[in-house]
C-alpha positions in Angstrom: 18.0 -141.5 123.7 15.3 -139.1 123.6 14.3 -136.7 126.2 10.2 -136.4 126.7 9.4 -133.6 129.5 6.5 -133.7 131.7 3.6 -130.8 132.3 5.4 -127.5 131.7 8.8 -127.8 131.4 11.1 -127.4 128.3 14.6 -128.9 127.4 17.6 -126.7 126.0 20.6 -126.8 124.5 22.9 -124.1 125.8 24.6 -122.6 122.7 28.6 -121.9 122.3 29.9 -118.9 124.2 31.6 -116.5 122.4 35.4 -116.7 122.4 36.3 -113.2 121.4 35.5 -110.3 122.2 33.7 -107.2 119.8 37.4 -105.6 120.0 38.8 -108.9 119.2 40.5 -110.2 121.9 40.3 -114.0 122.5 38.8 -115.3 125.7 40.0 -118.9 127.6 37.1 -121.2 128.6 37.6 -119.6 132.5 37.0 -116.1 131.4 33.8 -116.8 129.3 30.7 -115.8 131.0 28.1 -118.8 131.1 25.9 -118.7 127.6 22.0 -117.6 128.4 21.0 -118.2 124.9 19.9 -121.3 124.4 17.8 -123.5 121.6 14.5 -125.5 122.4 15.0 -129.4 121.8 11.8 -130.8 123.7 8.7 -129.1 125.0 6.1 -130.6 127.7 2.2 -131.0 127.0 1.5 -128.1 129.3 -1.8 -128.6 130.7 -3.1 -128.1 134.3 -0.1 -126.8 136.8 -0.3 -126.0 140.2 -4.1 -125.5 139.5 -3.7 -123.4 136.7 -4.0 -124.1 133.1 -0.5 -124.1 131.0 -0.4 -123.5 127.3 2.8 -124.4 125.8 4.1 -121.0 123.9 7.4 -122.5 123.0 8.5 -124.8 120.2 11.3 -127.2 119.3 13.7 -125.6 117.5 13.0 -121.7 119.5 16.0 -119.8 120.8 15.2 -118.0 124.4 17.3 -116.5 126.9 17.6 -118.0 130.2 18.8 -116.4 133.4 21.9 -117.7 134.1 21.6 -120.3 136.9 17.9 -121.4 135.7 16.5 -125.0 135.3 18.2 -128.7 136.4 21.4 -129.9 133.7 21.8 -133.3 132.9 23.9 -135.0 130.4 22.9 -137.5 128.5 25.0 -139.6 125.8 27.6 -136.9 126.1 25.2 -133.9 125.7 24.6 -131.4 128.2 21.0 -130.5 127.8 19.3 -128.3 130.7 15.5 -128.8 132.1 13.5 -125.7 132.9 9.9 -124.9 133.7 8.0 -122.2 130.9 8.1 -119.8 133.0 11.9 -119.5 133.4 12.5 -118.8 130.1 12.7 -114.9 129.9 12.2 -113.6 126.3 12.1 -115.7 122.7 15.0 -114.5 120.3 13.4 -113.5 117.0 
């Protein structure tokens, strides 16, 4: 199934948290911080929001940093993708 979002909005693909440490120690899944990096899968038309015009800056395939409790998650066919408006996403990772 493929995901097609509306007006301004992106959707993401959280990437992996790291399970070690720099020093090398090994984390569990409860100690790992929440992963703000994430990688563009669908962008939106952009166009007029709220009155204003929207160009899209991002594109598929992107990696951006997200605050950590930003946009809506959904899961679909087993994938946990998350839904966020443009202007939630903080910086592009070059």
């Amino acid at each position: 199934m493929n995901i097609k979002p509306l007006a301004d909005r992106v959707v993401i693909k959280m990437l992996e948290a790291e399970e070690t440490t720099k020093s090398g120690i090994i984390l569990t899944s409860a100690a790992q911080e929440k992963p703000q990096v994430a990688e563009v899968v669908a962008v939106g038309p952009g166009g007029v929001v709220d009155g204003k015009e929207v160009v899209m800056e991002l594109k598929v395939g992107d990696k951006v940093l997200i605050s950590k409790y930003a946009g809506t998650e959904v899961k679909l066919d087993g994938e946990e993708y998350t839904i966020l408006r443009q202007g939630d996403v903080l910086a592009v990772v070059l």
